[in-house]
C-alpha positions in Angstrom: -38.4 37.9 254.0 -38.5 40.6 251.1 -41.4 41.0 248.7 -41.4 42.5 245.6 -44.7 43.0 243.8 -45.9 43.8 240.3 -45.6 47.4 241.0 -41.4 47.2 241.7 -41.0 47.3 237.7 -42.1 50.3 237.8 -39.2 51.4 240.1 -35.7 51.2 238.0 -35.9 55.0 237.3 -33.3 57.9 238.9 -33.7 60.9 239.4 -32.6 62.3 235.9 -33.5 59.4 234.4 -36.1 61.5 231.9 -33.7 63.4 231.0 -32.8 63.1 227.1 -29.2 63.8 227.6 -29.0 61.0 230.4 -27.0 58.3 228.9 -29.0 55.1 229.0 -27.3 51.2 227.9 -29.4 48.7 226.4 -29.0 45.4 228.1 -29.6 42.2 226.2 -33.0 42.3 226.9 -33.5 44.9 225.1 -34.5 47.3 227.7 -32.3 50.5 228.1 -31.4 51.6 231.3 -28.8 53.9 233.0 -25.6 53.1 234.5 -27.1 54.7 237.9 -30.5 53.0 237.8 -28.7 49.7 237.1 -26.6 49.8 239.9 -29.2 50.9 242.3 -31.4 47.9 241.3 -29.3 45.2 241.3 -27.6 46.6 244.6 -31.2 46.6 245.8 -31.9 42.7 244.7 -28.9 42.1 246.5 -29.8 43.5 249.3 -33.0 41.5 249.6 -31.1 38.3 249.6 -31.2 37.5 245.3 -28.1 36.8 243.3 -29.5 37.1 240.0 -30.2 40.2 238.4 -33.7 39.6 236.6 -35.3 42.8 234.9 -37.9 44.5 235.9 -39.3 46.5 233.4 -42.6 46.1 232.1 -43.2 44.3 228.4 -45.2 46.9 226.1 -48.9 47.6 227.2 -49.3 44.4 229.6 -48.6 44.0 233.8 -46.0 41.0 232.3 -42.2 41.7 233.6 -39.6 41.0 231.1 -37.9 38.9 234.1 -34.8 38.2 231.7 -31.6 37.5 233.6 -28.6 40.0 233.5 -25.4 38.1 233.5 -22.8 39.7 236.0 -20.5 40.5 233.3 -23.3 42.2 231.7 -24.1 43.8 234.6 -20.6 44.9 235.7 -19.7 46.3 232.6 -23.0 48.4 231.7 -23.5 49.5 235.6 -20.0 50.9 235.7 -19.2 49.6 239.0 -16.3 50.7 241.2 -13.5 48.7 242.5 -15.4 48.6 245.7 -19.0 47.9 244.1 -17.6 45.1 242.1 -16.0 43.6 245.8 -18.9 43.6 247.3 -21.3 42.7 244.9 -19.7 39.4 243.8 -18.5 38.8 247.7 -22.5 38.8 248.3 -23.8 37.1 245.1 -20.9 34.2 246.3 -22.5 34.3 249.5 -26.0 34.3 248.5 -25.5 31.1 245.9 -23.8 29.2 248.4 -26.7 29.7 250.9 -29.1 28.7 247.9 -27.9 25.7 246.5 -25.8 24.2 249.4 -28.1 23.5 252.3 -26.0 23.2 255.5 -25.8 23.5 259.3 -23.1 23.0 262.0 -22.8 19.9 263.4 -23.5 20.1 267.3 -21.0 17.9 268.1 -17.6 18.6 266.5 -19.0 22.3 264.6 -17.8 21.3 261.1 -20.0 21.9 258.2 -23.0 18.8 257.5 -25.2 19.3 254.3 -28.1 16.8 253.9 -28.1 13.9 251.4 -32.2 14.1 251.4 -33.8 17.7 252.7 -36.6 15.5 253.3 -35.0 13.6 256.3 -34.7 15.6 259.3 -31.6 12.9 260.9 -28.7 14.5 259.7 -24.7 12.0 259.6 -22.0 13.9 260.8 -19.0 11.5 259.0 -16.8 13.0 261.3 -18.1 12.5 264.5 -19.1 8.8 263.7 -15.6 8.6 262.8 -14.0 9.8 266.1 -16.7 8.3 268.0 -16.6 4.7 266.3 -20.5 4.4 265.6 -22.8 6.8 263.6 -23.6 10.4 265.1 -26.9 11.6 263.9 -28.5 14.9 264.3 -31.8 16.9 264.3 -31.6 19.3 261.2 -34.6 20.9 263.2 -33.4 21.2 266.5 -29.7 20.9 266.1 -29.4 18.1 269.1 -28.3 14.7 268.7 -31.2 12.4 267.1 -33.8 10.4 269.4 -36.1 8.3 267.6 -36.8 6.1 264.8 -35.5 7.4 261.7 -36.2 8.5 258.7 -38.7 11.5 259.9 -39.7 14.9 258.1 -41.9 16.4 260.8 -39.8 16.1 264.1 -37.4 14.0 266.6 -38.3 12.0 269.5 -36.2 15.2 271.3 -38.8 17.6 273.8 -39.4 20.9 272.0 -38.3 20.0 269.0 -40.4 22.0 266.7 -40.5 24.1 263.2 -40.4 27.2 264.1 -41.1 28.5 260.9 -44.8 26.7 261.1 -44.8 28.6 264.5 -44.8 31.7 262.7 -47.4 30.4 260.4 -49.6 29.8 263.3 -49.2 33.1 264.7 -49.0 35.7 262.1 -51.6 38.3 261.9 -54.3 38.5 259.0 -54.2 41.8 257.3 -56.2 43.6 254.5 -54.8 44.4 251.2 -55.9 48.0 250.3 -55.2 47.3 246.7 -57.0 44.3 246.2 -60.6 44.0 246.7 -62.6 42.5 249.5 -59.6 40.3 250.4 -58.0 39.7 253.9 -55.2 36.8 254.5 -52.2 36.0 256.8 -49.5 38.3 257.0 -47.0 35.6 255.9 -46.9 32.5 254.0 -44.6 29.7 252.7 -43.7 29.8 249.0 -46.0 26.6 247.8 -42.4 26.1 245.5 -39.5 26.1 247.9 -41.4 26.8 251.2 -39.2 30.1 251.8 -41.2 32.2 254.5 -42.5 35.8 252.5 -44.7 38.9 254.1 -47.1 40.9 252.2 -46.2 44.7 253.4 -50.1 45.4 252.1 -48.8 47.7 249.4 -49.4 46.6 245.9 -51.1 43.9 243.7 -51.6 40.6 246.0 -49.3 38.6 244.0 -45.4 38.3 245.0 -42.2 37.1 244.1 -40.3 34.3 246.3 -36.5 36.2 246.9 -35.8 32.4 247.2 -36.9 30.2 243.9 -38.1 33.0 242.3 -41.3 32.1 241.1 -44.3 34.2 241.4 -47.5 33.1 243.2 -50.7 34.6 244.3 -50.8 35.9 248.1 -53.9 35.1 248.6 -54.8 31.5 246.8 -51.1 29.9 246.7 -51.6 29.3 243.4 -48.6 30.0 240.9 -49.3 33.6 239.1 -50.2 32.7 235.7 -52.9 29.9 237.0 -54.0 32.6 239.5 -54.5 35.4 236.5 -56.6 32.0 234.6 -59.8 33.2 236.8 -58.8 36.1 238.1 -56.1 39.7 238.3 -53.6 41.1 240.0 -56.1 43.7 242.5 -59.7 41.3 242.6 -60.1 38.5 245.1 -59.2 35.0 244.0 -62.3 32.5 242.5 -60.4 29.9 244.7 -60.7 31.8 248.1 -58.4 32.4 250.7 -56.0 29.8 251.6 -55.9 30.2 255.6 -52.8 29.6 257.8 -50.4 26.5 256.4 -50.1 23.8 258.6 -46.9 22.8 256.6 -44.2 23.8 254.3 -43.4 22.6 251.0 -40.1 20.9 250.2 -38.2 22.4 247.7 -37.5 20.3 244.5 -34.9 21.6 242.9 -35.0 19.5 239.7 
């Protein structure tokens, strides 16, 4: 759970990077950047579990990021990457895409591979197991045993314990104070009102944040998508909408 705030644009400088005699390559954006710095940031966005290279820098005299994407090749070419750099950042951006846009688990009963026909139903088919067994197999998505209960069902099984433990860690996160941002106090973690991908605020910075997940930017603070956030308010003053307490649920992610 990585957050990167308004201020990481600022961040895509090296050492040297001042220096006129650096040599800097202008990406397709239009922004120019060194070889170094480019590698260091995208190695970085890697890092924090994001497989596409977005920029960071800041448009001319606004807190707007350019956010265009870097193809790889792009990338690869202008950052100069070693044999070794160019391994293992296309091993993890594989890795990474696979995790994104192919939702599955391990079936508890034969450990093959099950991804979900509807995210939205927690009963999961195992074809291979109602195969071998001769009538279906289904499976908690949530709990990972085999399903009791009627079915469809988005909250829970009929199984004991079976809970999301990622609303756990709504109900339980701390509430901190943003230093930045004025008067305002809110839990330490939410979940992205566009994919539900669990974030934390690290209290440094504006009080908006960028999902490493869908990638869409949303206020801290109100859940409301940046740029209807910024309608009534900024980046370091409270929200005219309040503070959204604790989440009781998570969003489901449409992808389309």
């Amino acid at each position: 759970m990585i957050r990167i705030t308004c201020q990481t644009a600022k961040r895509l400088k090296s050492p040297g990077d001042d220096d006129p005699e650096t040599r800097r390559a202008e990406m397709s954006c239009g922004h120019a950047v060194t070889p170094q710095s480019l590698t260091g940031w995208c190695r970085s966005l890697l890092d924090q579990g994001q497989h596409k290279f977005m920029c960071p820098a800041l448009k001319d005299g606004t807190l707007q990021r350019c956010n265009a994407e870097w193809p790889y090749v792009e990338v690869r070419r202008l950052a100069v990457l070693t044999q070794e750099e160019q391994s293992h950042f296309e091993e993890t951006m594989a890795v990474l895409a696979a995790a994104e846009y192919c939702e599955h688990k391990t079936c508890p009963g034969c450990q093959t591979f099950v991804e979900r026909a509807d995210i939205t139903n927690l009963c999961a088919i195992c074809t291979i197991c109602t195969a071998e067994k001769g009538h279906t197999f289904q499976f908690c998505w949530q709990c990972m045993k085999e399903w009791k209960g009627p079915a469809p069902r988005s909250d829970r099984c009929e199984n004991p314990g079976c809970t999301n433990p990622d609303i756990e860690k709504l109900a339980k996160c701390r509430y901190i104070t943003l230093p930045e941002v004025k008067n305002v106090s809110c839990p330490s973690m939410r979940a992205c009102p566009t994919c539900g991908n669990l974030v934390e605020h690290d209290t440094t910075g504006c009080k908006n944040i960028i999902c490493n997940r869908c990638r869409v930017e949303f206020c801290f603070v109100c859940l409301k998508v940046t740029q209807e956030c910024l309608q009534t308010s900024s980046y370091f003053i409270g929200c005219s909408a309040g503070v959204v307490p604790r989440q009781t649920s998570i969003p489901t992610w449409n992808r389309n």
